[in-house]
DRENKE-631828 format. One line per 2 residues: number of its first residue (from 1); their letters; for each residue x, y, z of N, C-alpha, C. Coordinates in nm, 4 decimals, always signed. Layout:
BEGIN
NUM = A = X,Y,Z,X,Y,Z,X,Y,Z  ...
//
This chain:
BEGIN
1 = XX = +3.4955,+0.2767,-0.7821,+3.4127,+0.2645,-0.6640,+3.2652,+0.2474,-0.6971  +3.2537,+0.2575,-0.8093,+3.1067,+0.2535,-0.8891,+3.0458,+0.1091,-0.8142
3 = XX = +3.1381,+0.0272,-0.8575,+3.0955,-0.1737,-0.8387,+3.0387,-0.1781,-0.7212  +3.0733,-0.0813,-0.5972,+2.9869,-0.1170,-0.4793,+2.8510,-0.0894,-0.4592
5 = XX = +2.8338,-0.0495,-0.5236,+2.6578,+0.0078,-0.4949,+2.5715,-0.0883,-0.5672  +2.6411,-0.1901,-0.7014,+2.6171,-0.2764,-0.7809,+2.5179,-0.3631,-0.6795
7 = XX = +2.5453,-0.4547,-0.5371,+2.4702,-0.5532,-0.4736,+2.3553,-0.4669,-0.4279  +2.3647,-0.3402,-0.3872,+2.2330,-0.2589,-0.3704,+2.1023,-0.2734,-0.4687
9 = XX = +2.1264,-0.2499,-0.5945,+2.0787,-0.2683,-0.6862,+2.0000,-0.4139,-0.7004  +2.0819,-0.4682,-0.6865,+2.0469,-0.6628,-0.7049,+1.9597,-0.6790,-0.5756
11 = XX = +1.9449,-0.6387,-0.4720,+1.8880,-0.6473,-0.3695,+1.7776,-0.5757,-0.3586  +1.7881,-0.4657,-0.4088,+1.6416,-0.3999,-0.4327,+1.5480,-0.4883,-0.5189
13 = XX = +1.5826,-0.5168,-0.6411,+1.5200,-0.5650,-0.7818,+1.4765,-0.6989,-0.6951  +1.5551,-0.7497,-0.6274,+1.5155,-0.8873,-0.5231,+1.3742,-0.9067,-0.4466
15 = XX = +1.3963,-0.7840,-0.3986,+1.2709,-0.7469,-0.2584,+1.1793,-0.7257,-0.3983  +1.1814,-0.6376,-0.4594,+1.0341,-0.6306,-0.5420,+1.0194,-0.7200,-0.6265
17 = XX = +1.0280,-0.8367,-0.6031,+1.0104,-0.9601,-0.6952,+0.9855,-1.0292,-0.5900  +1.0018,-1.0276,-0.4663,+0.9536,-1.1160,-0.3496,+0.8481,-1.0551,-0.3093
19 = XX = +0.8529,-0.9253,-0.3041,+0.7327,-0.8547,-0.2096,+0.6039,-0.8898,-0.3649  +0.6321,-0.8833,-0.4608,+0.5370,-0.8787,-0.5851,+0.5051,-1.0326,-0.5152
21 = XX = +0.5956,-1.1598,-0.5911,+0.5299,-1.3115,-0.5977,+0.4895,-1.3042,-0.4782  +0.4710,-1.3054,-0.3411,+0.4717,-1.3286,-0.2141,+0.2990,-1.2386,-0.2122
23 = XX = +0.2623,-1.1239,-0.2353,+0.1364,-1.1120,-0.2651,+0.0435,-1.1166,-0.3958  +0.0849,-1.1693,-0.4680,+0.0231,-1.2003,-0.5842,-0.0065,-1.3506,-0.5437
25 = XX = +0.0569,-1.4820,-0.4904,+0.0559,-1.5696,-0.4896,-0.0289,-1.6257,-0.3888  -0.0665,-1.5042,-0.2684,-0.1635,-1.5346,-0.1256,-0.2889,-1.4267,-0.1778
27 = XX = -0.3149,-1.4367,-0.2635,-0.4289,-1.3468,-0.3334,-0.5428,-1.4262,-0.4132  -0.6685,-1.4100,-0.3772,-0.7198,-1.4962,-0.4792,-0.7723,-1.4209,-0.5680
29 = XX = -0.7847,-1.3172,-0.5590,-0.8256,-1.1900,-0.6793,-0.6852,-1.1547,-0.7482  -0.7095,-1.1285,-0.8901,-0.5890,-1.0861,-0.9430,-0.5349,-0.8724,-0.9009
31 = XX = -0.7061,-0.8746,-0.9008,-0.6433,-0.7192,-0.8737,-0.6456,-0.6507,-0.8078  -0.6933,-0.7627,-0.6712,-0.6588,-0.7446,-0.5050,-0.5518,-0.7765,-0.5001
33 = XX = -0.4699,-0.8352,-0.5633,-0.3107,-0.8385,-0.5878,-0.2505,-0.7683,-0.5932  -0.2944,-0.6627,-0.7518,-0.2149,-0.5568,-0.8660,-0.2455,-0.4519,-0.7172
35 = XX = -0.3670,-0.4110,-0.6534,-0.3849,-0.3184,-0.5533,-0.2785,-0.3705,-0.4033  -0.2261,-0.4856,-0.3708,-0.1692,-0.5116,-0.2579,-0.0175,-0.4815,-0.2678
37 = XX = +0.0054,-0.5178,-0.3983,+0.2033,-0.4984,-0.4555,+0.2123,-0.3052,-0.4501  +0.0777,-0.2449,-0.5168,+0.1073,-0.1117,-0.5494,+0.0893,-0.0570,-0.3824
39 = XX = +0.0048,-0.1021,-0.2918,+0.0582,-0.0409,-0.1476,+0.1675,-0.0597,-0.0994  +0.2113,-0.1930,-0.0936,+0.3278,-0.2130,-0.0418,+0.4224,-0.1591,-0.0980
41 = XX = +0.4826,-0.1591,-0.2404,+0.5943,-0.0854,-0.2633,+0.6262,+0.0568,-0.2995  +0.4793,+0.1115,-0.2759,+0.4390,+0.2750,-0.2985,+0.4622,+0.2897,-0.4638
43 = XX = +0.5508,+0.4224,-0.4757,+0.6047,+0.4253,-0.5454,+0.7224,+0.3494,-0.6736  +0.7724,+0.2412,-0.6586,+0.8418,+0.1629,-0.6530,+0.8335,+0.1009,-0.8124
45 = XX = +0.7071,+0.0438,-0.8112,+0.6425,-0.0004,-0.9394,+0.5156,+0.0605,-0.9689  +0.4448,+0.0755,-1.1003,+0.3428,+0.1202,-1.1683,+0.2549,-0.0108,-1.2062
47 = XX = +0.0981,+0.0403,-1.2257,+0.0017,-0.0255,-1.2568,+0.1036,-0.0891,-1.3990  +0.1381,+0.0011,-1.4665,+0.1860,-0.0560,-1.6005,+0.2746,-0.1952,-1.5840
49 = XX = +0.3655,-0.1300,-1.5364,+0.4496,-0.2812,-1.4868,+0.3977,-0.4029,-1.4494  +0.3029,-0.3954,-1.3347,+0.2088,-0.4957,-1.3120,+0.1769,-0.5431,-1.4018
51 = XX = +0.0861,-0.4802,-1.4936,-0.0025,-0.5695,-1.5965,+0.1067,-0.6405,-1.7176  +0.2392,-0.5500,-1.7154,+0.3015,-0.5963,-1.8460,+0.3787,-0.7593,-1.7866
53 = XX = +0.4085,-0.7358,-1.6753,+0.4927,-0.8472,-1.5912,+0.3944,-0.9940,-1.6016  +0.2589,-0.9412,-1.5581,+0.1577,-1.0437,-1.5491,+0.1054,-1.1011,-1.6882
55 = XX = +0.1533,-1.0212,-1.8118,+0.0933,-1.0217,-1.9489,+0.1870,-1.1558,-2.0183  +0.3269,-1.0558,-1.9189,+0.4622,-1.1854,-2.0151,+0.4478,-1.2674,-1.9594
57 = XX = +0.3971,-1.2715,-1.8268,+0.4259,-1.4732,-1.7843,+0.3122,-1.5215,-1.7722  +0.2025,-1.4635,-1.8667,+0.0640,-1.5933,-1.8895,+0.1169,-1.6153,-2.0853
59 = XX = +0.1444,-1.4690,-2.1093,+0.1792,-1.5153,-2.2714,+0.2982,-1.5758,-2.3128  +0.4196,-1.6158,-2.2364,+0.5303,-1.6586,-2.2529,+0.5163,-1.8240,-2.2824
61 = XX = +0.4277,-1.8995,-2.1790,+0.4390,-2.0525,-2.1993,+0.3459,-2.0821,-2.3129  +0.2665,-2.0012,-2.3549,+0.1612,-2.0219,-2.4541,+0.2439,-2.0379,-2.5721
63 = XX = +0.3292,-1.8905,-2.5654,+0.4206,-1.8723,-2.6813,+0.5317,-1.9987,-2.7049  +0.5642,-2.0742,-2.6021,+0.6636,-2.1438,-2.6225,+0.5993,-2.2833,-2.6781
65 = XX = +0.4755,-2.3245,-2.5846,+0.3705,-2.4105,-2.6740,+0.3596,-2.4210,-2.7908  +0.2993,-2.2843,-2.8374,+0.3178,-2.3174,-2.9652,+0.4118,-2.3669,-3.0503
67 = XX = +0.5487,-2.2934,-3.0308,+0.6618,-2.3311,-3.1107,+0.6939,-2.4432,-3.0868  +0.6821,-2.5543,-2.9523,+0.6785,-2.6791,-2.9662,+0.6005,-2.7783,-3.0737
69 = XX = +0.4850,-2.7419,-3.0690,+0.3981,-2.7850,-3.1352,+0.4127,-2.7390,-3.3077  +0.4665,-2.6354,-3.3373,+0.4859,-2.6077,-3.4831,+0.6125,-2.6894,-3.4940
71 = XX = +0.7190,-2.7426,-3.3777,+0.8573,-2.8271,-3.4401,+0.8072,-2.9368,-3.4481  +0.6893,-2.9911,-3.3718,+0.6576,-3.1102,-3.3637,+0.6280,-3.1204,-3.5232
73 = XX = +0.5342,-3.0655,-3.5567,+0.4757,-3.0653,-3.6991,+0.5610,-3.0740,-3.7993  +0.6652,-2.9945,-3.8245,+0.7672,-2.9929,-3.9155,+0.8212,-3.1254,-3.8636
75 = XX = +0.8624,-3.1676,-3.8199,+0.9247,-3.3026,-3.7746,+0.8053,-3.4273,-3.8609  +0.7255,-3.4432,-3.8216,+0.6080,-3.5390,-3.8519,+0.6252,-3.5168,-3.9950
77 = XX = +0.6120,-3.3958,-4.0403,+0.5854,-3.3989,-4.1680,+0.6966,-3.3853,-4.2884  +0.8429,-3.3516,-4.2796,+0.9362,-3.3663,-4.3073,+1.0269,-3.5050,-4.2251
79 = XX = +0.9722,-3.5455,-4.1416,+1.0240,-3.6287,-4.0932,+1.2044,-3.6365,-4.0508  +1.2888,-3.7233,-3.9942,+1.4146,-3.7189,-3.8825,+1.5020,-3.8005,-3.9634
81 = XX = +1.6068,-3.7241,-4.0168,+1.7210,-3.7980,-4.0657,+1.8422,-3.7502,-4.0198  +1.9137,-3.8110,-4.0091,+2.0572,-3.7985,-3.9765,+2.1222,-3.7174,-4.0835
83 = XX = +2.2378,-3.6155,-4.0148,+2.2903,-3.5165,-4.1187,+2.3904,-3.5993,-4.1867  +2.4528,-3.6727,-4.1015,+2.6069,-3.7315,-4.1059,+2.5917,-3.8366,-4.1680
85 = XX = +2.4710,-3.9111,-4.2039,+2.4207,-3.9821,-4.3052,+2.3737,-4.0059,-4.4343  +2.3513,-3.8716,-4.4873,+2.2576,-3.8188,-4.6226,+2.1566,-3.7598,-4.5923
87 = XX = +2.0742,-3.7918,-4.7108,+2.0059,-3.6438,-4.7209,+1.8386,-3.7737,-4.8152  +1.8984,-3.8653,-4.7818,+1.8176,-3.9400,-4.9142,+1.6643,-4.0071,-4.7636
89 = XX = +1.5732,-4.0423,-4.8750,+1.4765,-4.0641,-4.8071,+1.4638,-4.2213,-4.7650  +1.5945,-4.2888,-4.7616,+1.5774,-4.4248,-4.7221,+1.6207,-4.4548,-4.5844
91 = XX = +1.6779,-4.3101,-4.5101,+1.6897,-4.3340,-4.4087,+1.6497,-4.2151,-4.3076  +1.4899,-4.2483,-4.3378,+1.4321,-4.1619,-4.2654,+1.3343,-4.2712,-4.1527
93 = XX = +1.3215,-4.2246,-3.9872,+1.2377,-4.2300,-3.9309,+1.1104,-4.2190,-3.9307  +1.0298,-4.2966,-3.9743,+0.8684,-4.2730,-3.9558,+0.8064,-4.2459,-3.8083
95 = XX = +0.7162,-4.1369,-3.8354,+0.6728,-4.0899,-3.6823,+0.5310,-4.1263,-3.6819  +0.4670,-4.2249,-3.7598,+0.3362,-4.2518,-3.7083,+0.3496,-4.4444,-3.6889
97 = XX = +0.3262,-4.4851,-3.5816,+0.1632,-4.4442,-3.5591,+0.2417,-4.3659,-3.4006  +0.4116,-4.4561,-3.3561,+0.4264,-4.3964,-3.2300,+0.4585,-4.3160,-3.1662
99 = XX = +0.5066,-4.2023,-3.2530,+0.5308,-4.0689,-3.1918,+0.4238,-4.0352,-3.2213  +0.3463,-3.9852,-3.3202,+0.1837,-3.9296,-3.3472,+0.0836,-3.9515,-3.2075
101 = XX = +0.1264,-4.0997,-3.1915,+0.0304,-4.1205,-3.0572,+0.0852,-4.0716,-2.9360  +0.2424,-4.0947,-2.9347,+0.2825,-4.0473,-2.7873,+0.2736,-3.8626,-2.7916
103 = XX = +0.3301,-3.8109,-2.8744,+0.2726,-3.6471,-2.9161,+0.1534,-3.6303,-2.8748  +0.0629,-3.6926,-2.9490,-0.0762,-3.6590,-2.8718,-0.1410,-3.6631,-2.7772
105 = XX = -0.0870,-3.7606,-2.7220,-0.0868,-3.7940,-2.5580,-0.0564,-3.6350,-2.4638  +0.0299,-3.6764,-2.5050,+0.1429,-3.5471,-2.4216,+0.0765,-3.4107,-2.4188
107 = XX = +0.0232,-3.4134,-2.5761,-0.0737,-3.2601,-2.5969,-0.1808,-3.2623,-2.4749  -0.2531,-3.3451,-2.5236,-0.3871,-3.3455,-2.4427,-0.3752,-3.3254,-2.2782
109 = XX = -0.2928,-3.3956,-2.2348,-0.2119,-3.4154,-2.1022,-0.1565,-3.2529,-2.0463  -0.1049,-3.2031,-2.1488,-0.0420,-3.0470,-2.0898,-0.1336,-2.9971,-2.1228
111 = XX = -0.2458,-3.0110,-2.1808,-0.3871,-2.8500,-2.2079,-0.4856,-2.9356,-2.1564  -0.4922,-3.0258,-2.0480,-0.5973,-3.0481,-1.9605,-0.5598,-3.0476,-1.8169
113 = XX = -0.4601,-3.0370,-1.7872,-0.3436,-3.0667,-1.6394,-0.2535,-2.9583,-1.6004  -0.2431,-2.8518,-1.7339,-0.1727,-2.7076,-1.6955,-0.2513,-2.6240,-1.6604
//
């Protein structure tokens, strides 16, 4: 009889992820925000939570950036061969001048437009 109380759960965790984005998102202060989520849900959530919630999803796409950008690199610079082909360097893909240029494109484009 445990499993029924299970959608309670999912429904709570719901509302405080709606009641959070829903005033964080009509806020133009960040911590007329962190102060609007902590009235509304009283008790519910902590300053801590706030800041850690708000910490992972500005440092998460950064983090993933980067690791794009470090495969990009290993790619460019080890360059793209087929496994099922060998291992030898005569059938490797060169990535300049048009991936180098379209890569860079793309960079500049997501860290002036994000």
């Amino acid at each position: 009889l445990a499993w029924l109380g299970l959608p309670v759960g999912f429904t709570d965790k719901f509302k405080q992820i709606a009641r959070f984005l829903l005033s964080f998102f009509y806020s133009s202060d960040n911590s007329l925000a962190f102060d609007r989520v902590q009235y509304i849900m009283y008790d519910e959530v902590s300053g801590a939570t706030l800041k850690f919630f708000f910490a992972v999803h500005f440092l998460l796409p950064w983090f993933i950036f980067v690791l794009v950008v470090f495969h990009l690199i290993m790619l460019h610079v080890t360059g793209r061969t087929s496994v099922l082909s060998g291992f030898g360097d005569y059938d490797k893909i060169g990535f300049f001048p048009y991936y180098w240029l379209k890569d860079s494109y793309n960079l500049v484009d997501f860290t002036c437009f994000s």
